[in-house]
C-alpha positions, 0 to 999 in steps of 0.5 A: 408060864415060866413063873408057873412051872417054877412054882408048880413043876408041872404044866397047867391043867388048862390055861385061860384069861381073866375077862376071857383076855387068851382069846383076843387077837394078839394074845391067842395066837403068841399064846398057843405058840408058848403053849405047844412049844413048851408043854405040847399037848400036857395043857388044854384050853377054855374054850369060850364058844358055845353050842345052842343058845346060851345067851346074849352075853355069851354069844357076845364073849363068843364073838369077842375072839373064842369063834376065832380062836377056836380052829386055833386051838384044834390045829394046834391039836389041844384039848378044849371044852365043847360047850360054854355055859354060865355067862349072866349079868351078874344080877340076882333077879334070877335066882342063881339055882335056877341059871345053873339048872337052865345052863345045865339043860342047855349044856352039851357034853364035854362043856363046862360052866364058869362061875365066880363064887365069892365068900362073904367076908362078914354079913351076906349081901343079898344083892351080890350075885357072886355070894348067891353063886357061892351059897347055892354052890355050897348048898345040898340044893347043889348036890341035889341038882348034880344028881338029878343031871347025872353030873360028875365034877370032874378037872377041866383036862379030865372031860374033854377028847 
């Protein structure tokens, strides 16, 4: 954190972990001791759990410490996601369009859906599932499907109570 306010001279607008890795035992918990003691409540954090049925693979990211971490986060009194969405296997047998729209269904208030989408450098592969995210994301079909939720994208810190 010492590297990031030496570069930015601000306090990040929220703070998670590659691989979900802020909520493992051990990391969570020296995690948002460094947080409130350096930036109080200036920071938020990505919460992993989820509200509803997300998926198997999220409940298991769930599991894996955001459960835990979660009573954490609110005696610490930081400001967290209400929901989580966006968990896959990383396939495209389901069109990426169609995931977005079923998370987005699912979603409660206040939650947030993680994605990864990734240019392609040269010839788009069909089989890459973060290229698919990437051209739905960078598509009117997108923005159609925002209106159609009412969906405003706004910074992490900016949703959430």
């Amino acid at each position: 954190m010492q590297k990031f306010d030496e570069l930015f001279g601000a306090p990040p607008a929220y703070v998670d972990g590659h691989c979900h890795v802020h909520q493992l035992p051990g990391v969570r918990e020296p995690l948002l001791e460094e947080m409130t003691g350096r930036y109080g409540r200036a920071a938020a954090v990505r919460s992993t759990c989820i509200a509803g049925r997300k998926g198997v693979k999220a409940w298991i990211i769930q599991e894996l410490g955001g459960r835990a971490m979660r009573p954490l986060i609110a005696r610490a009194a930081l400001l967290t996601n209400a929901d989580f969405a966006g968990a896959y296997d990383f396939t495209v047998k389901v069109p990426f369009e169609r995931r977005m729209e079923i998370w987005l269904q699912r979603l409660h208030a206040n939650g947030m859906v993680m994605c990864h989408p990734e240019m392609p450098a040269d010839a788009p592969d069909p089989r890459n599932a973060r290229q698919a995210e990437y051209r739905f994301l960078a598509s009117p079909a997108w923005t159609d499907m925002r209106n159609r939720f009412n969906l405003r994208l706004q910074p992490f810190r900016g949703n959430l109570a």
